[in-house]
mmCIF file as gemmi writes it, N, C-alpha and C atoms, coordinates in Angstrom:
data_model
loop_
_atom_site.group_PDB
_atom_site.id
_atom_site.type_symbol
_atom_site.label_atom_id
_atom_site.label_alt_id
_atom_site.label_comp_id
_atom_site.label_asym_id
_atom_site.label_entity_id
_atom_site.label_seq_id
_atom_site.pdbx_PDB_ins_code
_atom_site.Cartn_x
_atom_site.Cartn_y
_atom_site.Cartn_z
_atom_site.occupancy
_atom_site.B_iso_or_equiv
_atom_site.pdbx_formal_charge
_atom_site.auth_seq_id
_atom_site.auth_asym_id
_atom_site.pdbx_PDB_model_num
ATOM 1 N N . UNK Axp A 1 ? 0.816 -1.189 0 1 0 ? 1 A 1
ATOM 2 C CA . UNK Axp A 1 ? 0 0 0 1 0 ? 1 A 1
ATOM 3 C C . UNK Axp A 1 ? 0.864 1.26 0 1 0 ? 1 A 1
ATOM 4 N N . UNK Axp A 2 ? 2.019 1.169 0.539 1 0 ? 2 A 1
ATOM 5 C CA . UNK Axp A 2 ? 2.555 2.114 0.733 1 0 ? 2 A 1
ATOM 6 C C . UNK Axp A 2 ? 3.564 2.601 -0.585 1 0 ? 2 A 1
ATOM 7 N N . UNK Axp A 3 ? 3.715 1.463 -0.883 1 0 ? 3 A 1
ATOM 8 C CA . UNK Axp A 3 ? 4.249 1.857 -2.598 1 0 ? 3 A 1
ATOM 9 C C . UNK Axp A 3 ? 3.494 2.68 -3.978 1 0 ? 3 A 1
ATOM 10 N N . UNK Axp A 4 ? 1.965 2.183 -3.705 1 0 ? 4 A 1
ATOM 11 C CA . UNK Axp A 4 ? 1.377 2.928 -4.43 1 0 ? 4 A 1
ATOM 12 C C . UNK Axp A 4 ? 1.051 4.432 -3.843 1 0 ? 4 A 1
ATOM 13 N N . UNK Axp A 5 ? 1.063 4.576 -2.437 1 0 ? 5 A 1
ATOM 14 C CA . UNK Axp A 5 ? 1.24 6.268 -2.22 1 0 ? 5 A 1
ATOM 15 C C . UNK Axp A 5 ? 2.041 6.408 -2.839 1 0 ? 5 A 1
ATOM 16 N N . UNK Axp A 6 ? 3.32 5.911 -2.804 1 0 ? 6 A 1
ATOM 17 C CA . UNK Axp A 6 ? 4.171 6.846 -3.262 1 0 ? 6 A 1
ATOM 18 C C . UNK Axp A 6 ? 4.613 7.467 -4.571 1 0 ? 6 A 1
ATOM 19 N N . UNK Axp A 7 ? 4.342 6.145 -5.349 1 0 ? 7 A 1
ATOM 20 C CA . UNK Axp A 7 ? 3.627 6.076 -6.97 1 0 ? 7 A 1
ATOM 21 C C . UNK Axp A 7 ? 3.24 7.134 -7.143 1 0 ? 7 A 1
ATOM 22 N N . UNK Axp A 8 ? 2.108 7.422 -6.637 1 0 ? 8 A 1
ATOM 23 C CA . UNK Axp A 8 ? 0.582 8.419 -6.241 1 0 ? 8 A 1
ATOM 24 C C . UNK Axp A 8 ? 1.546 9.782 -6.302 1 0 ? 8 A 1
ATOM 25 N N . UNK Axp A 9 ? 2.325 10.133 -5.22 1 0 ? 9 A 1
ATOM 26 C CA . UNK Axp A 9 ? 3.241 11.223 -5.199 1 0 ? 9 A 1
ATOM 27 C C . UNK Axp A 9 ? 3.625 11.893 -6.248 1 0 ? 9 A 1
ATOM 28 N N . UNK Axp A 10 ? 4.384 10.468 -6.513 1 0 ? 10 A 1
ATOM 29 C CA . UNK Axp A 10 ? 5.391 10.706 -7.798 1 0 ? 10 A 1
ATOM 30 C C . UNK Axp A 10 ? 5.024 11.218 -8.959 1 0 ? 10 A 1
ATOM 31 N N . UNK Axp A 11 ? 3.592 10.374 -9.319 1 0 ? 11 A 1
ATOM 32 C CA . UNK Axp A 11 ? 2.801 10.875 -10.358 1 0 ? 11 A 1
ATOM 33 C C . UNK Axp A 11 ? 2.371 12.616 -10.216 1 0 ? 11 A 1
ATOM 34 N N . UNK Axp A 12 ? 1.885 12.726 -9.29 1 0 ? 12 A 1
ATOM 35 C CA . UNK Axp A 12 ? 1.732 14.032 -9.047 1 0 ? 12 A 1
ATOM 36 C C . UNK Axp A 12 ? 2.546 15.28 -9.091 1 0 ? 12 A 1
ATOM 37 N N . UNK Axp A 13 ? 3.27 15.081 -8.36 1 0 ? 13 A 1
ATOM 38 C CA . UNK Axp A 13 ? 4.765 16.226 -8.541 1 0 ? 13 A 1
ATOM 39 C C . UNK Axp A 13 ? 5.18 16.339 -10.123 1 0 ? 13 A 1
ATOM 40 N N . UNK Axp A 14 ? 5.191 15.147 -10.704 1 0 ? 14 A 1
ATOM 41 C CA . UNK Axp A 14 ? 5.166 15.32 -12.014 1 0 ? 14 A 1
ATOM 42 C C . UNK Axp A 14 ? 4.262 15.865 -13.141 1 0 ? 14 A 1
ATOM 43 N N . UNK Axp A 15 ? 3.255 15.615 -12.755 1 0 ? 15 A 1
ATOM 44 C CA . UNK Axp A 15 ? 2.046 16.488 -13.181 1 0 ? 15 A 1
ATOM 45 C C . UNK Axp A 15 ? 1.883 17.878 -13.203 1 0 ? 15 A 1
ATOM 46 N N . UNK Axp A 16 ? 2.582 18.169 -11.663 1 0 ? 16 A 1
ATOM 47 C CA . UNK Axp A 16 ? 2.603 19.737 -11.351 1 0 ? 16 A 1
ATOM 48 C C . UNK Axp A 16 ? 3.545 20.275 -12.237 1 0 ? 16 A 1
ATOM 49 N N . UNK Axp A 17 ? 4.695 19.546 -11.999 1 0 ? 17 A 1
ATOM 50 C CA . UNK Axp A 17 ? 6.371 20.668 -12.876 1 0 ? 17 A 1
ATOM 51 C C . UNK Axp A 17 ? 5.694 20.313 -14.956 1 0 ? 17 A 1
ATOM 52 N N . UNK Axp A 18 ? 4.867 19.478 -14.972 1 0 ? 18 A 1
ATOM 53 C CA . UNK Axp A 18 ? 4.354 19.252 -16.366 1 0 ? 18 A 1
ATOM 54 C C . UNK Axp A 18 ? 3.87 20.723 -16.776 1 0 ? 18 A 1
ATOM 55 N N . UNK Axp A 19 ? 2.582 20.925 -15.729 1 0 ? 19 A 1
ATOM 56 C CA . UNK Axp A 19 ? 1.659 21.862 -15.888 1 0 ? 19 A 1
ATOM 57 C C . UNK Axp A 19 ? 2.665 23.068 -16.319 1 0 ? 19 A 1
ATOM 58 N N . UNK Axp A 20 ? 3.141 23.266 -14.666 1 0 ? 20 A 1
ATOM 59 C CA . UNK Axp A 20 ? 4.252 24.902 -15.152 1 0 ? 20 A 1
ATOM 60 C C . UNK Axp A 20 ? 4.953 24.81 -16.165 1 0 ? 20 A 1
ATOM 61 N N . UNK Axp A 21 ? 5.55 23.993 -16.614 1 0 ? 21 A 1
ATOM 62 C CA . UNK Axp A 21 ? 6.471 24.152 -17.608 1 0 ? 21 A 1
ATOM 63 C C . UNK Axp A 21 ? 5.772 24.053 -18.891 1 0 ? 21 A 1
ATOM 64 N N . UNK Axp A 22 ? 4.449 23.618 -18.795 1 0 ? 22 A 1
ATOM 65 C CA . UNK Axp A 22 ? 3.928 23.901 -20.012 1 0 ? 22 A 1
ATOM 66 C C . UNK Axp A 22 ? 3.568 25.674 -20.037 1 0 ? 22 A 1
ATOM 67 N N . UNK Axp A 23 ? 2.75 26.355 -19.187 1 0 ? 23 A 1
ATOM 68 C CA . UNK Axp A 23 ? 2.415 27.411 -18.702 1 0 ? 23 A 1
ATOM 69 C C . UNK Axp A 23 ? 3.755 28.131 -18.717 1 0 ? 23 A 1
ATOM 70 N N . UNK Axp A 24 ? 4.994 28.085 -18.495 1 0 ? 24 A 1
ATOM 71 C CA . UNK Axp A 24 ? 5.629 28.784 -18.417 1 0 ? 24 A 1
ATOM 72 C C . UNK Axp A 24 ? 6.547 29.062 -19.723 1 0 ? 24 A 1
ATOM 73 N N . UNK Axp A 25 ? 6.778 27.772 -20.796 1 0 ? 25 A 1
ATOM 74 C CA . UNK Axp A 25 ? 7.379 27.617 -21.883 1 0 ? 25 A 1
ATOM 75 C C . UNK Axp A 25 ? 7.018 28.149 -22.767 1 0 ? 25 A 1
ATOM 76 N N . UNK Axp A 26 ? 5.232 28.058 -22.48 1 0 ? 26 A 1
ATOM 77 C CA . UNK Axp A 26 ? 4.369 28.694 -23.752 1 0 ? 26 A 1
ATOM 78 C C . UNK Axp A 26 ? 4.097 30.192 -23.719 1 0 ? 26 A 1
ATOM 79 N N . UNK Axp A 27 ? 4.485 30.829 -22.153 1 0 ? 27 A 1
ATOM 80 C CA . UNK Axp A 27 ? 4.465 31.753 -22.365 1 0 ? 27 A 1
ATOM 81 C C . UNK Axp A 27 ? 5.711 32.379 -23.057 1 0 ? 27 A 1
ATOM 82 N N . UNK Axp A 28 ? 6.65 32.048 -21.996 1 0 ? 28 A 1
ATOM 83 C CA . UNK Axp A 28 ? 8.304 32.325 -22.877 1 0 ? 28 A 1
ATOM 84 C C . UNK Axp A 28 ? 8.308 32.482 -23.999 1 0 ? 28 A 1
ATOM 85 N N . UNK Axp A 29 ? 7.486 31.636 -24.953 1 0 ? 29 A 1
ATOM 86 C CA . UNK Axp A 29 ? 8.045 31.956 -26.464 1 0 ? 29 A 1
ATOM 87 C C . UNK Axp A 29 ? 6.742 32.619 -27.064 1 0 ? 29 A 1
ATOM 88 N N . UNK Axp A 30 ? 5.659 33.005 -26.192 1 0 ? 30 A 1
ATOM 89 C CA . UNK Axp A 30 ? 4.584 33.931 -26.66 1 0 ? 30 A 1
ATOM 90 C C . UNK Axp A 30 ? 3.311 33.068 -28.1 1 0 ? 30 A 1
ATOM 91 N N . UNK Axp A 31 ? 3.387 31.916 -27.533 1 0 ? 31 A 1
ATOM 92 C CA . UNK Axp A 31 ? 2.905 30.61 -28.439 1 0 ? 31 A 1
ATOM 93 C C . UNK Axp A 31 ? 1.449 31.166 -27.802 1 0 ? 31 A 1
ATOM 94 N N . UNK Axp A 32 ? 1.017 31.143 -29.083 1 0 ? 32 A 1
ATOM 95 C CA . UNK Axp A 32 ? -0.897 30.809 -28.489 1 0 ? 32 A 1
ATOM 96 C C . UNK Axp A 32 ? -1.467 30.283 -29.144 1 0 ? 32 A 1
ATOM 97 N N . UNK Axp A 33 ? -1.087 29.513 -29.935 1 0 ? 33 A 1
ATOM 98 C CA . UNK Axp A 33 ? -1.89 28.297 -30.708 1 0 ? 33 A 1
ATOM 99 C C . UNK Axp A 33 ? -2.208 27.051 -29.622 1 0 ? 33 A 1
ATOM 100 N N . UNK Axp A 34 ? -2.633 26.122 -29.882 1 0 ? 34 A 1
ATOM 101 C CA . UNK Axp A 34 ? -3.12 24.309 -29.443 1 0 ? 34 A 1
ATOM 102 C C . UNK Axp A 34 ? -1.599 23.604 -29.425 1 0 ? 34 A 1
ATOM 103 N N . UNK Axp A 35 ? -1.015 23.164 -28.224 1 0 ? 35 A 1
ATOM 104 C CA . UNK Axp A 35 ? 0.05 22.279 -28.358 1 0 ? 35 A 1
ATOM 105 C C . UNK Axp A 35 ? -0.221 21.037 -27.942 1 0 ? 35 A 1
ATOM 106 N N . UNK Axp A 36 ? 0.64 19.585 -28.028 1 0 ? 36 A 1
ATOM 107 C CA . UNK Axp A 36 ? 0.534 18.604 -26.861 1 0 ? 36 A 1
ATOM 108 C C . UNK Axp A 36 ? 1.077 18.871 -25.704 1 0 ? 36 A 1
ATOM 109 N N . UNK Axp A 37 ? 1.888 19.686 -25.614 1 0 ? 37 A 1
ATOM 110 C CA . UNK Axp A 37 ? 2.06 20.267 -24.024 1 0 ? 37 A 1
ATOM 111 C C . UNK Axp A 37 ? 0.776 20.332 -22.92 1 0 ? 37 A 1
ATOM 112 N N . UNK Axp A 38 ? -0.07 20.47 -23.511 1 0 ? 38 A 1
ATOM 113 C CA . UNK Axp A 38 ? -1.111 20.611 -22.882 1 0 ? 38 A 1
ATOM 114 C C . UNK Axp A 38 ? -2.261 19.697 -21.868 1 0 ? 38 A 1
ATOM 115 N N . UNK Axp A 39 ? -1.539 18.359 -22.736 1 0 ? 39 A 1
ATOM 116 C CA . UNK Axp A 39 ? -2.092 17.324 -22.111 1 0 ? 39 A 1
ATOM 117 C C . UNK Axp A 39 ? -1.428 16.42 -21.104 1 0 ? 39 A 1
ATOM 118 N N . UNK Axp A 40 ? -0.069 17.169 -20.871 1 0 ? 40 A 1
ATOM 119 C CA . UNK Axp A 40 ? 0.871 16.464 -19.695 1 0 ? 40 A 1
ATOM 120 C C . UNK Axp A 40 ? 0.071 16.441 -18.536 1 0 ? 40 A 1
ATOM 121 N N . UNK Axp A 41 ? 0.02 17.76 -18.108 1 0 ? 41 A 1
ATOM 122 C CA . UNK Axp A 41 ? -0.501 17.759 -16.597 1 0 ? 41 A 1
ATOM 123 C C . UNK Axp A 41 ? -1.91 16.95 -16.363 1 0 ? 41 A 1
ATOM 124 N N . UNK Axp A 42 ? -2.724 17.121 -17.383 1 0 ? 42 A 1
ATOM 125 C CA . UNK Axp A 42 ? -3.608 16.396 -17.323 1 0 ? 42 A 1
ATOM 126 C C . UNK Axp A 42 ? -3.537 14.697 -17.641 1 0 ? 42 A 1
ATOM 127 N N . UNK Axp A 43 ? -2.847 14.571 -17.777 1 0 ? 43 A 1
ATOM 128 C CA . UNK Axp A 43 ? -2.704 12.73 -18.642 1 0 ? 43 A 1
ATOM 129 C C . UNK Axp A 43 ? -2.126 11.993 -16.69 1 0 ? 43 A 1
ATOM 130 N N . UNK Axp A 44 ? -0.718 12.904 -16.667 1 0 ? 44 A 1
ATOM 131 C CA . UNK Axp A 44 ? -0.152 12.255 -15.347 1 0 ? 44 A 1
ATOM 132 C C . UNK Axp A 44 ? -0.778 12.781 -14.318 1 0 ? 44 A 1
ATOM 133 N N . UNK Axp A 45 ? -1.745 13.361 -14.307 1 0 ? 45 A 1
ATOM 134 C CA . UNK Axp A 45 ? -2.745 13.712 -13.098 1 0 ? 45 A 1
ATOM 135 C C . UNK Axp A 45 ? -3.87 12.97 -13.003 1 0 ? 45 A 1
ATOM 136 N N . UNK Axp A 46 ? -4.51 12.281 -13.792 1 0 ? 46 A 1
ATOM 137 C CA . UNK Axp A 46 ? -5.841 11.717 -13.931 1 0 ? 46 A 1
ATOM 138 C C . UNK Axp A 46 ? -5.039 9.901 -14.653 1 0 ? 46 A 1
ATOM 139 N N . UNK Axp A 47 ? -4.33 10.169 -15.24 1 0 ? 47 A 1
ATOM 140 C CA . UNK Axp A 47 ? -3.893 8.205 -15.175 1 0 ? 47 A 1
ATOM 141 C C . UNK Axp A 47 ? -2.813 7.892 -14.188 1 0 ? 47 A 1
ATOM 142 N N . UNK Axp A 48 ? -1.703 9.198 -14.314 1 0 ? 48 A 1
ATOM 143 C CA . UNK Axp A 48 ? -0.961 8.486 -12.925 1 0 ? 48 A 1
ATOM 144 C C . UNK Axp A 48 ? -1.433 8.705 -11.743 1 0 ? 48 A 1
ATOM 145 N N . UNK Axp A 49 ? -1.839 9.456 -11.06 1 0 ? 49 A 1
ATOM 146 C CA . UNK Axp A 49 ? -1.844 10.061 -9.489 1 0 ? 49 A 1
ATOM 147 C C . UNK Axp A 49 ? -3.172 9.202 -9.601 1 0 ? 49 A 1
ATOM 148 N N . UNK Axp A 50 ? -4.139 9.734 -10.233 1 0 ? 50 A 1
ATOM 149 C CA . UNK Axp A 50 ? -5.771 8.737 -9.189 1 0 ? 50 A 1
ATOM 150 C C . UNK Axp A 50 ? -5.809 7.207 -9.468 1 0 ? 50 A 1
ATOM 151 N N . UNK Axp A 51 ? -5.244 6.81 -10.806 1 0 ? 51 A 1
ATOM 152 C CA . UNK Axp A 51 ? -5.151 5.62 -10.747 1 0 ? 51 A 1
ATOM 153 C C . UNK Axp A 51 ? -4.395 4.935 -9.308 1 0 ? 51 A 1
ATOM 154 N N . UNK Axp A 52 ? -3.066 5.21 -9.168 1 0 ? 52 A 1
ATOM 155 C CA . UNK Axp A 52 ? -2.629 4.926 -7.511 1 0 ? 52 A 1
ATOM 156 C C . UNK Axp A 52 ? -3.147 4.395 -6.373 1 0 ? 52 A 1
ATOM 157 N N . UNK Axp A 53 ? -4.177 6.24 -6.3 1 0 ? 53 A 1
ATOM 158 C CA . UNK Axp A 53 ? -4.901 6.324 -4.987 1 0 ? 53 A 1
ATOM 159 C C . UNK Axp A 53 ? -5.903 4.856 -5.111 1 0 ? 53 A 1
């Protein structure tokens, strides 16, 4: 049980630095079109982290 917390974690923290760095990259280069960047935070937030829990 305690492995999949941590899984759970892992997935998450990764999700987060996904998100910003999408948010922060796309601003940097002043992009405002549709990227796949977009679907990081969401992919490892909703298949890695809740799958886990």
């Amino acid at each position: 049980m305690k492995k999949y917390m941590i899984t759970s974690i892992v997935y998450a923290l990764i999700a987060l630095c996904g998100g910003v760095f999408y948010r922060e990259f796309t601003k940097f280069n002043a992009f405002e079109g549709s990227t796949t960047l977009s679907v990081i935070h969401t992919h490892y937030f909703v298949l890695g982290m809740m799958f886990f829990l």
